[in-house]
RODO-2510 file (C-alpha; in nm, 4 decimals, decimal comma):
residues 361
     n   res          X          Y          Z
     1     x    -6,5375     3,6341     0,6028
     2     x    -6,3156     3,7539     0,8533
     3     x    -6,3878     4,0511     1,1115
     4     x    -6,1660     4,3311     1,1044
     5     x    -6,0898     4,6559     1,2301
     6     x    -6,2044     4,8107     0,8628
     7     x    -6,5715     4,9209     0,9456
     8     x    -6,4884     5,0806     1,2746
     9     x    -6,1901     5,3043     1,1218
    10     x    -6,4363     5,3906     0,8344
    11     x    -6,6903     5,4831     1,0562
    12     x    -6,4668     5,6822     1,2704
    13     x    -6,2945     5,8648     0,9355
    14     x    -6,6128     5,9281     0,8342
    15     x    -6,8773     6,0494     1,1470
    16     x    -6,5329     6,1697     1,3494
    17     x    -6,7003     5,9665     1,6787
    18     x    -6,4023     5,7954     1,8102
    19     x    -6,5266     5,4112     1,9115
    20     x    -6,2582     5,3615     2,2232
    21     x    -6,5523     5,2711     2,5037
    22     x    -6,7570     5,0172     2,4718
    23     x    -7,0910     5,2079     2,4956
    24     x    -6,9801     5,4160     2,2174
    25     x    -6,9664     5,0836     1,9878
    26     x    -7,2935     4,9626     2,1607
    27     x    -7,4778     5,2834     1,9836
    28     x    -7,3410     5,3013     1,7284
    29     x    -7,4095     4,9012     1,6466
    30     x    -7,7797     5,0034     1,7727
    31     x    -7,8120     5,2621     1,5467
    32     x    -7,7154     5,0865     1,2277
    33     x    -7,8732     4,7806     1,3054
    34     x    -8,1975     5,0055     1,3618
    35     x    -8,1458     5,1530     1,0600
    36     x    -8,1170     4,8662     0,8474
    37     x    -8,4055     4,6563     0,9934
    38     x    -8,5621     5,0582     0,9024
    39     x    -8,4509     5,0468     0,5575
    40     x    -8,5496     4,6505     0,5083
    41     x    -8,8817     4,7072     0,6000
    42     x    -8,8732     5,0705     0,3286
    43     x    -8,7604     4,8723     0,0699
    44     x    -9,0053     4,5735     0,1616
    45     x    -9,2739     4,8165     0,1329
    46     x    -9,1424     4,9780    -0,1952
    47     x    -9,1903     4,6281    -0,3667
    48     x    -9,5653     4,5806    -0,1595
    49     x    -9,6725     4,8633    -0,2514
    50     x    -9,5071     5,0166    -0,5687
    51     x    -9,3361     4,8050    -0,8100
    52     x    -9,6251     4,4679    -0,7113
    53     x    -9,8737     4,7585    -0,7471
    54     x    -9,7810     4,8882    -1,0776
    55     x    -9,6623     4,5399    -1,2410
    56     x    -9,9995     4,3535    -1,2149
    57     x   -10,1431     4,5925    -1,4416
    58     x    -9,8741     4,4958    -1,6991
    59     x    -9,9459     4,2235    -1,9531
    60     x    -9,6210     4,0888    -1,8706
    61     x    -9,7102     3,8202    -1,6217
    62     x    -9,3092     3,7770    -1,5589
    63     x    -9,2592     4,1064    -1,4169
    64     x    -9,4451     4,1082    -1,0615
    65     x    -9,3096     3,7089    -1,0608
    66     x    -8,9507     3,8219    -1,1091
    67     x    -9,0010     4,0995    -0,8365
    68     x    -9,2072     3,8391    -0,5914
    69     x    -8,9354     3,6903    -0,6186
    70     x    -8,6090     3,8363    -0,5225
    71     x    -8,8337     4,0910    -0,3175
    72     x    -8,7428     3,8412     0,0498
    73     x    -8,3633     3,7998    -0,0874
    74     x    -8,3386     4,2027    -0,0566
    75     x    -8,4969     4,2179     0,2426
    76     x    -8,2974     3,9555     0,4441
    77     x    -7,9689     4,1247     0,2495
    78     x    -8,0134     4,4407     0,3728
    79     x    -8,0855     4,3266     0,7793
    80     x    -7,7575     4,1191     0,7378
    81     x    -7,5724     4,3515     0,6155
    82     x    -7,7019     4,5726     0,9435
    83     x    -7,6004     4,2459     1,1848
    84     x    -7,2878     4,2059     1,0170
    85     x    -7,1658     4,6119     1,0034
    86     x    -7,2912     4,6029     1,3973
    87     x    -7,1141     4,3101     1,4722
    88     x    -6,8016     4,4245     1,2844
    89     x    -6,8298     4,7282     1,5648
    90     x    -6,8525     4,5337     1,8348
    91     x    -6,6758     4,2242     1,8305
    92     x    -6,3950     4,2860     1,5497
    93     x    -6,1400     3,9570     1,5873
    94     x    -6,4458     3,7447     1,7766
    95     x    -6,4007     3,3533     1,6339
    96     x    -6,7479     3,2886     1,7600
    97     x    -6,9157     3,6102     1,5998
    98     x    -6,7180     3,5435     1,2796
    99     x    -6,8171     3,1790     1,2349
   100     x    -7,1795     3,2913     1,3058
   101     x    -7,1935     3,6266     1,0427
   102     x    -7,0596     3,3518     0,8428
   103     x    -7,3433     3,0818     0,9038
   104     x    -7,6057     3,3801     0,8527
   105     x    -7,4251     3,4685     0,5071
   106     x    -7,4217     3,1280     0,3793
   107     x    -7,7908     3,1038     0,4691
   108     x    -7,8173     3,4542     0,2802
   109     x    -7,6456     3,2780    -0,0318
   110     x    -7,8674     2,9846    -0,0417
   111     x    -8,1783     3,2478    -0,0158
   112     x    -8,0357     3,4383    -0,3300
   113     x    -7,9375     3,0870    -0,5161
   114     x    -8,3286     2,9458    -0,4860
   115     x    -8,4625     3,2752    -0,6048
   116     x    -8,2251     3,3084    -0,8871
   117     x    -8,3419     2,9670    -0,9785
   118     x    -8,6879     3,0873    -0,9656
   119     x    -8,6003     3,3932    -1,1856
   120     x    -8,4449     3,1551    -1,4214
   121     x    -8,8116     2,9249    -1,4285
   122     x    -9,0106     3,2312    -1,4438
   123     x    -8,8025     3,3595    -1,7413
   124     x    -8,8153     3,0291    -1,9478
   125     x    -9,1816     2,9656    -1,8323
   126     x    -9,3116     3,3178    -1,9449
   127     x    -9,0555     3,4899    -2,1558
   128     x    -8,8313     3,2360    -2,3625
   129     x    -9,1683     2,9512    -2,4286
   130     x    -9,3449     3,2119    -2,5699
   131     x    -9,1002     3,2668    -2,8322
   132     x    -9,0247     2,9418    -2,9316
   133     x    -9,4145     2,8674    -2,9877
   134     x    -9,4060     3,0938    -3,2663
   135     x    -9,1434     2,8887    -3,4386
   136     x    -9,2267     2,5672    -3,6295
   137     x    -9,0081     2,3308    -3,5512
   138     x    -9,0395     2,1347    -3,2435
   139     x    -8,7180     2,1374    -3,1332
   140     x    -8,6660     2,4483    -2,9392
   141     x    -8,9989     2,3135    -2,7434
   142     x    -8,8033     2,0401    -2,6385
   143     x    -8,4533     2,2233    -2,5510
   144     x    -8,5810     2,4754    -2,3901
   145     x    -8,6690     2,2393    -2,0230
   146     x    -8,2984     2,1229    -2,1068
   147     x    -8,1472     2,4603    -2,1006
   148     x    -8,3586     2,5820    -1,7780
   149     x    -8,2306     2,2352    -1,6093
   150     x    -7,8753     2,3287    -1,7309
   151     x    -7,8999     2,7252    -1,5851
   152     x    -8,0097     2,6675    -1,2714
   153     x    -7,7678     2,3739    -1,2311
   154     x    -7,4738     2,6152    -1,3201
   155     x    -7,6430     2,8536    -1,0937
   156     x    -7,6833     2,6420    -0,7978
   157     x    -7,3395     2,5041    -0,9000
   158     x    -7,1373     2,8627    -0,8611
   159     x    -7,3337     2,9852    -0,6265
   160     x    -7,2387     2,6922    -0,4277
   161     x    -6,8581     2,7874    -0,5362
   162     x    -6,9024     3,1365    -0,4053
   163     x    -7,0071     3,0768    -0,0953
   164     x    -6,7403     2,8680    -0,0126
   165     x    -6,4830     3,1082    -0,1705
   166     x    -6,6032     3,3939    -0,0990
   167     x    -6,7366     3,3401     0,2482
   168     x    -6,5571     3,0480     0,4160
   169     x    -6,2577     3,0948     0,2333
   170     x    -6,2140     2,7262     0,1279
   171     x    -6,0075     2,5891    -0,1461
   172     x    -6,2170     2,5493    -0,4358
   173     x    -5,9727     2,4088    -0,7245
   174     x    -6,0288     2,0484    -0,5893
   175     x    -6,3752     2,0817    -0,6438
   176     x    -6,3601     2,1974    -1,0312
   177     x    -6,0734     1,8968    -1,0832
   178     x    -6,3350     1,6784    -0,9499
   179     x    -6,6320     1,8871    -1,1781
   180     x    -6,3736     1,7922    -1,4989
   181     x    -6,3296     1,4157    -1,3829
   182     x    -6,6769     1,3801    -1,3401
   183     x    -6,7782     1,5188    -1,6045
   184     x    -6,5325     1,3462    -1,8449
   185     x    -6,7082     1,0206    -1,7519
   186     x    -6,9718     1,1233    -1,8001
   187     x    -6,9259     1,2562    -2,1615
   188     x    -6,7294     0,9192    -2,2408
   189     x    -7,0410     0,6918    -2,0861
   190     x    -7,2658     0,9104    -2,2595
   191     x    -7,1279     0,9798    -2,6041
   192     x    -7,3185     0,8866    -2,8321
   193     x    -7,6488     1,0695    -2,6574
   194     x    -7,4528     1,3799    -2,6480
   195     x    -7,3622     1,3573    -3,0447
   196     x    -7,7174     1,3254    -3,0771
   197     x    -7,8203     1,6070    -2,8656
   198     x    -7,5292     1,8632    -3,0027
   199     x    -7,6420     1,7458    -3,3888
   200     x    -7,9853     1,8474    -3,3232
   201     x    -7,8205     2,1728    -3,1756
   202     x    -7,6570     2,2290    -3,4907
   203     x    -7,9635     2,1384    -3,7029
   204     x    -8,1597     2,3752    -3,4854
   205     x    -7,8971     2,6524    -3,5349
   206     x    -7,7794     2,5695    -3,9111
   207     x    -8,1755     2,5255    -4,0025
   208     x    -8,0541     2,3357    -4,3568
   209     x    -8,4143     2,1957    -4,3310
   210     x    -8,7481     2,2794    -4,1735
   211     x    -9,0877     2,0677    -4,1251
   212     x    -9,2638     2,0134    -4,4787
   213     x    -8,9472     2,0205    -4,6833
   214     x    -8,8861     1,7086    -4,8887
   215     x    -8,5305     1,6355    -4,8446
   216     x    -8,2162     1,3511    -4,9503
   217     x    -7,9492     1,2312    -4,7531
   218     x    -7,6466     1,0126    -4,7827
   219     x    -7,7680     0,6687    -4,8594
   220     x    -8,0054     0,7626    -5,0955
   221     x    -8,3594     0,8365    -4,8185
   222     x    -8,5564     1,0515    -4,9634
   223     x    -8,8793     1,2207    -4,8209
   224     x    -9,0755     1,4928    -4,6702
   225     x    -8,9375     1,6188    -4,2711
   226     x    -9,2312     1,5696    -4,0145
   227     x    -9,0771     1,6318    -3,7009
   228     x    -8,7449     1,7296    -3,5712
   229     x    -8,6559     1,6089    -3,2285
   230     x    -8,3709     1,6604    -3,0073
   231     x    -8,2165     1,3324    -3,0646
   232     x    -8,3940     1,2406    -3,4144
   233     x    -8,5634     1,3694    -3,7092
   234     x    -8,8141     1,1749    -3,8269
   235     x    -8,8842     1,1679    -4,2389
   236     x    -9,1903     1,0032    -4,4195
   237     x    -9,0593     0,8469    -4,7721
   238     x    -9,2118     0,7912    -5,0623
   239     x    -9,4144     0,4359    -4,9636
   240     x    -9,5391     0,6705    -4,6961
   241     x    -9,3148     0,4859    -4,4384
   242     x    -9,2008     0,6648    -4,1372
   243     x    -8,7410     0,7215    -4,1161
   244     x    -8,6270     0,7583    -3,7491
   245     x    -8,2512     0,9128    -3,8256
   246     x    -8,0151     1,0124    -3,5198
   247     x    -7,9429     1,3322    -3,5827
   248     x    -7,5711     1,2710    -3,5104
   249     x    -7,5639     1,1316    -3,8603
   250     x    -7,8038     1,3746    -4,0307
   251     x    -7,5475     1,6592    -3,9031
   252     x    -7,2650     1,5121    -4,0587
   253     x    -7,4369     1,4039    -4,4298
   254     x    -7,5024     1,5652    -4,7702
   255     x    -7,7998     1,7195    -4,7372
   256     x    -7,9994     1,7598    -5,0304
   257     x    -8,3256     2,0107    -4,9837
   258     x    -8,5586     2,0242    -5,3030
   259     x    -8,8186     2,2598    -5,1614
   260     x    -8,5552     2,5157    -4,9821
   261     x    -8,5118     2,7940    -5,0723
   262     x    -8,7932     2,7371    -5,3948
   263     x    -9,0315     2,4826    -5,3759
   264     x    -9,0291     2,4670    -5,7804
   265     x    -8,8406     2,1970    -5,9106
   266     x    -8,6996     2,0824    -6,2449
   267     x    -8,8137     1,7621    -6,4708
   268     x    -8,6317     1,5886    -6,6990
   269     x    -8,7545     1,3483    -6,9168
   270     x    -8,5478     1,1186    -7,1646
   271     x    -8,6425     0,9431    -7,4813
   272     x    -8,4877     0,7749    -7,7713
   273     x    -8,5890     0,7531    -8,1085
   274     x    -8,4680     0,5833    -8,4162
   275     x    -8,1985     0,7148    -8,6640
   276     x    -8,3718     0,8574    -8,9657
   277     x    -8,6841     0,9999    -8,7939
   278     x    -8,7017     1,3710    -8,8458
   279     x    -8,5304     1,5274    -8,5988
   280     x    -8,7449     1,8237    -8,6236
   281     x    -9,0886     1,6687    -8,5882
   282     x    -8,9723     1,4701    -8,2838
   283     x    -8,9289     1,8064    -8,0886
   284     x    -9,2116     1,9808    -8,1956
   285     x    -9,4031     1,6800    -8,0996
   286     x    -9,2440     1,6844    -7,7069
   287     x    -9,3130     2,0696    -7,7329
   288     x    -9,6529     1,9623    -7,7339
   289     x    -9,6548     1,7574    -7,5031
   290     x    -9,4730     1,9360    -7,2543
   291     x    -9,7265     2,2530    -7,2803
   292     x   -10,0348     2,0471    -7,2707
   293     x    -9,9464     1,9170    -6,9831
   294     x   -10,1262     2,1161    -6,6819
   295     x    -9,9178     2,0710    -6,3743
   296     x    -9,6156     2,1804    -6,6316
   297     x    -9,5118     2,5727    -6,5201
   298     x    -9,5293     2,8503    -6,8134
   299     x    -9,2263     3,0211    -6,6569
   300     x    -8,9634     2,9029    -6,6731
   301     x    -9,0614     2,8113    -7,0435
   302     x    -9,0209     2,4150    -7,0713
   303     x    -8,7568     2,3163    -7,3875
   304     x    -8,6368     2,0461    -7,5272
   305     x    -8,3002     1,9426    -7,6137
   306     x    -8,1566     1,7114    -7,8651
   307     x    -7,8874     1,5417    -7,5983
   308     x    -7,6379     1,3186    -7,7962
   309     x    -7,5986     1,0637    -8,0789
   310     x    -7,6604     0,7137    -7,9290
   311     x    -7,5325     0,3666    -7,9876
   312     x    -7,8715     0,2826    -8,1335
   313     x    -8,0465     0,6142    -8,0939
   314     x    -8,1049     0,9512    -8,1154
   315     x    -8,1250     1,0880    -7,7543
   316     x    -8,3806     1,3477    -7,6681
   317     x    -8,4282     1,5765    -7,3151
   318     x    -8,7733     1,7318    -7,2455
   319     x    -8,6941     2,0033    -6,9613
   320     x    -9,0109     2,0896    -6,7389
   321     x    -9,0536     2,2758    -6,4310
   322     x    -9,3423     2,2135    -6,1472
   323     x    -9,4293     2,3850    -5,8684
   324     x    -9,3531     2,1322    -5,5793
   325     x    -9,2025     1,8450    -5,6059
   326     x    -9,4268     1,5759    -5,5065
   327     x    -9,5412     1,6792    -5,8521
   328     x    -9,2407     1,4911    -6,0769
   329     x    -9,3126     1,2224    -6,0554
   330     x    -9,6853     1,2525    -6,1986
   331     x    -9,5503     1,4579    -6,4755
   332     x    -9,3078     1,2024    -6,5245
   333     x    -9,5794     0,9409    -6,5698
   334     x    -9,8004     1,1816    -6,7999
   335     x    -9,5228     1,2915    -6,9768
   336     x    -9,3917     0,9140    -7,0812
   337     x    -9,7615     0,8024    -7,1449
   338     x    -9,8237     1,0864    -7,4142
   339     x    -9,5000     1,0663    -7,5905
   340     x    -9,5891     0,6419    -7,5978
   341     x    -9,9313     0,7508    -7,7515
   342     x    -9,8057     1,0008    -7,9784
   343     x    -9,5058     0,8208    -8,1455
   344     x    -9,7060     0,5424    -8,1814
   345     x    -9,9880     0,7987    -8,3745
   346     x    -9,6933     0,9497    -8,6220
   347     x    -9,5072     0,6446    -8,6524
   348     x    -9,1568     0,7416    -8,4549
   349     x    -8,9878     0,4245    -8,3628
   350     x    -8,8413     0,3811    -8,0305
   351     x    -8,5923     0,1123    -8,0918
   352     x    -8,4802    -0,1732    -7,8874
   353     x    -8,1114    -0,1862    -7,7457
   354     x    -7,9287    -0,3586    -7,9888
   355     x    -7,5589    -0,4567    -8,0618
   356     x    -7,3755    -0,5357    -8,3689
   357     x    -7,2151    -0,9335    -8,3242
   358     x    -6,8797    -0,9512    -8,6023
   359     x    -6,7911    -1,2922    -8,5849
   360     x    -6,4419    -1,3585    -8,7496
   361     x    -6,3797    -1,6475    -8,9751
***
């Protein structure tokens, strides 16, 4: 920052007090830099007594934090501002006085840069944790100390920009061709962590599954999602075994989700039967079975469906509905068992693959 005539003309424009002696800018430098320790101090007092006062009987803990907190930064603002004004009166063009007002400014900068870092911890501590605990995934639990890293890094990291910019004046396009460099490496060392990290992003954002659904992805896994991490989601299958999967891959598969957005799932059940049996009796005997069957739903009404004229049979489809599906596969089992018992009880055959041989002479 560089000392000018500026302050002293606007002073003069405004007050009409001509500065020419030197005693003249000696009281007027004394009178603002009284007035601004004056008007520190009021404001100082305003957060002691009024805002601090009022805020700890708020249930908002953040509140008299955030105000604790950038209650010095004010203060030391406003008595700079009164050293630098008075300066500016008195020794406008002084290399000395300019490299100090500068020193006390940067100092000023790093005050405001800590305490918006400690707004930033008080916010994610109090404000943005207490959302994500109402969610259910875990994931936002674990971003969230990422993101309040990655804030007060960028704020530490501009502020840092702005002081030298703004106050010394300094070149600062080196520094963000060295930031991209940098940070190119780092990306390129680190690549497959970040794919990770943004996939879980996505999944977090996207939400194609949550916790508790049963889910199948590309390759065939299939099973129910018990946690979902920043760099993995973690499935238990069938055999009750435990899938780690990066979530760089889950992000970019065929998702299948058989509890979102119902829960209720379809069954289908095939059979064959001989040619000749009565078609007729062979579906009111799967009716049967399909409505005695308790974990089968009313609505939607199960059916069945006479499918297609086989090579050596006559296809059959029982259609059934459950409410969750962990439950198919025990209908499945029921289902097959009855229809074994109940063929076998009205004498429906269920014939053997079998293949006609003509052997030429």
């Amino acid at each position: 920052m560089q000392f000018n005539q500026t302050i002293p003309n606007y002073i003069t424009e405004i007050t009409g007090y001509q500065l020419g002696s030197l005693e003249a800018k000696i009281a007027v430098a004394i009178v603002i830099l009284v007035a601004s320790v004056f008007i520190a101090f009021l404001a100082d007092i305003i957060f002691e007594k009024v805002l601090l006062h009022y805020t700890s009987k708020s249930r908002f803990k953040c509140n008299n934090l955030i105000i604790a907190a950038v209650k010095r930064p004010i203060f030391y603002t406003v008595v700079f501002l009164g050293l630098f004004i008075s300066a500016e009166v008195l020794y406008a063009g002084n290399v000395a006085i300019e490299f100090l007002a500068n020193t006390l400014f940067s100092f000023l900068g790093i005050v405001w840069i800590l305490s918006l870092i400690q707004v930033n911890k008080i916010l994610f501590q109090h404000v943005f944790s207490h959302i994500v605990r109402k969610t259910e995934t875990n994931m936002d639990d674990e971003l969230l100390p990422l993101f309040k890293n990655v804030i007060s890094l960028l704020i530490a990291f501009f502020g840092f920009l702005a002081i030298l910019k703004g106050i010394w004046n300094l070149d600062i396009g080196p520094l963000f061709a060295s930031a991209g460099i940098a940070g190119l490496a780092i990306a390129f060392a680190a690549k497959d962590s970040i794919a990770q990290l943004f996939g879980g992003i996505s999944i977090y954002f996207d939400q194609p599954f949550k916790i508790g659904d049963r889910i199948e992805i590309d390759g065939g896994e299939i099973g129910i999602v018990e946690d979902i991490g920043i760099r993995s989601t973690r499935i238990m299958n069938l055999y009750n075994n435990m899938i780690v999967i990066p979530n760089s891959i889950i992000a970019n598969s065929r998702i299948v989700n058989y509890t979102s957005p119902e829960s209720t799932m379809m069954v289908k059940v095939t059979i064959g039967v001989a040619y000749g049996s009565d078609v007729g009796k062979v579906k009111k005997i799967l009716y049967g079975i399909a409505e005695s069957i308790d974990l089968v739903l009313d609505d939607p009404q199960p059916y069945v469906r006479f499918d297609n004229h086989g090579d050596f049979s006559l296809d059959f489809a029982m259609i059934m509905w459950v409410l969750t599906p962990g439950e198919k596969f025990t209908v499945i089992d029921v289902a097959n068992t009855m229809i074994n018992e109940r063929f076998q009880e009205e004498g429906i055959d269920i014939p053997f693959p079998t293949h006609t041989i003509i052997k030429a002479n």
